[in-house]
C-alpha positions, 0 to 999 in steps of 0.5 A: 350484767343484771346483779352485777357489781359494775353494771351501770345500767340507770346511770348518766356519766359525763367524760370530758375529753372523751373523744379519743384516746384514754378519755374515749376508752372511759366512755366506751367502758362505761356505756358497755356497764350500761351507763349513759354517756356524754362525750366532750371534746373541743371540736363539734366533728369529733364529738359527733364522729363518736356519738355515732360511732357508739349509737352504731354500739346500742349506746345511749349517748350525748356529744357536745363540744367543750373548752374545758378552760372556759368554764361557762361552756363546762357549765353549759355541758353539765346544764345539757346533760340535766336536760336530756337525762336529768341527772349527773351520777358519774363523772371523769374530769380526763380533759388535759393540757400539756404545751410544754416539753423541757426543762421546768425553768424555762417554762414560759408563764403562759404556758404554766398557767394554762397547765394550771387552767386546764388540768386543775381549776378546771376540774375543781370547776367540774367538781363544783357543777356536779358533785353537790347534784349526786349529794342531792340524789343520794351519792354519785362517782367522781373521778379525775385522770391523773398521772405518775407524773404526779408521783415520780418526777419527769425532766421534759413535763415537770409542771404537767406533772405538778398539776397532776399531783394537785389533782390527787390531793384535790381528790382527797379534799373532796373525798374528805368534804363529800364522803359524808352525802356518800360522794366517792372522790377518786383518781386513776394515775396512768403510766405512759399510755399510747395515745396521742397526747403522750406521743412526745414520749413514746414516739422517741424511740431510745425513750421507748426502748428505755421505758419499756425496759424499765417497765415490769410489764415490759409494755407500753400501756394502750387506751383500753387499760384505762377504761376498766378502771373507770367502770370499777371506781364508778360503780358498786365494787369500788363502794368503800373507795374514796380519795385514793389514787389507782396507779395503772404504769405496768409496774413502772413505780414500784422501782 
């Protein structure tokens, strides 16, 4: 990996939401670049389930557990990491929310807040606590978990999907604000992806069918199409790339 243009090695990334499915995938990919890793869920059991599986792996990494909505326990994750590592140098805001499934009029109020709460404020809040520290040391990789939700439209997850498109355009302010201290600001935008987030969707069967005829891959995606593209936009080969959103759906938007 020495010279190599994704090695990570000397970095610390933070992933939230990156104890199973595409967040943990993220960090699995980045600690095998070389990077050290913190790894965030809301249950403490799952948080250290992984820390040990990945000091099994020779990863360096710290596991603490996170609310993502509770914005003094996102600080309290970044303050833990300074502490151990001494530095933020890549971050992926994967954490999300999704408690509703139908038609966008009937989505009760609580419900649209907290998809607001969690899937844009606080990746705003998570931008603020460590992009100004990478400006300081010299640059750094910021990158938010999209969606195509936030590209086509979606008749069960519609306010999923707008808060997904808020995160793409709140990539390309950032990237706008910070590309000058050398802050590269950007989204990857899955497809329907096999974890159990999405299993509204895949688990329905005629629904699957559906996709993965209307899918130019014809497949599903799974976790591990993910994390690659992580590693690429935290490191040196994603050098002169920022505010973009990388769609990874197998083909499904290009119809």
């Amino acid at each position: 990996m020495a010279n190599s243009l994704f090695d990570l090695s000397g970095k610390v990334a933070l992933i939230t939401g990156s104890t199973r499915g595409i967040g943990k995938s993220i960090a699995e990919e980045l600690a095998r670049a070389g990077a050290k890793v913190v790894v965030s869920s809301r249950k403490i059991e799952a948080c250290e389930a992984v820390r040990a599986e990945f000091e099994q792996q020779g990863f360096a990494v710290l596991a603490q557990p996170c609310n993502i909505s509770r914005k003094e326990e996102l600080k309290a994750l970044v303050d833990s990491t300074l502490a151990k590592w001494g530095r933020v140098d890549i971050v992926v805001a994967n954490a999300a929310a999704n408690p509703y499934y139908g038609p966008l009029t009937e989505i009760p109020d609580e419900a649209f807040d907290k998809v607001f709460l969690n899937n844009v404020k606080s990746v705003l809040w998570l931008a603020a606590l460590t992009i100004p520290g990478m400006a300081e040391r010299g640059g750094g990789s910021f990158i938010t978990v999209g969606s195509i939700g936030g590209i086509i439209a979606n008749t069960v997850i519609g306010a999923y999907g707008i808060s997904k498109a808020a995160d793409h355009h709140l990539v390309r302010n950032l990237a706008a604000e910070w590309g000058p201290k050398n802050v590269r600001v950007n989204a990857i935008a899955p497809g329907l992806i096999q974890t159990d987030f999405a299993k509204a969707l895949w688990q329905d069967e005629k629904r699957r069918a559906e996709r993965e005829a209307a899918t130019p891959l014809r497949r599903l995606g799974v976790p591990a199409d993910i994390g690659g593209i992580a590693v690429f936009l935290a490191s040196d080969a994603a050098a002169f790339i920022t505010g973009q959103t990388i769609v990874a759906d197998g083909g499904v938007t290009i119809l």
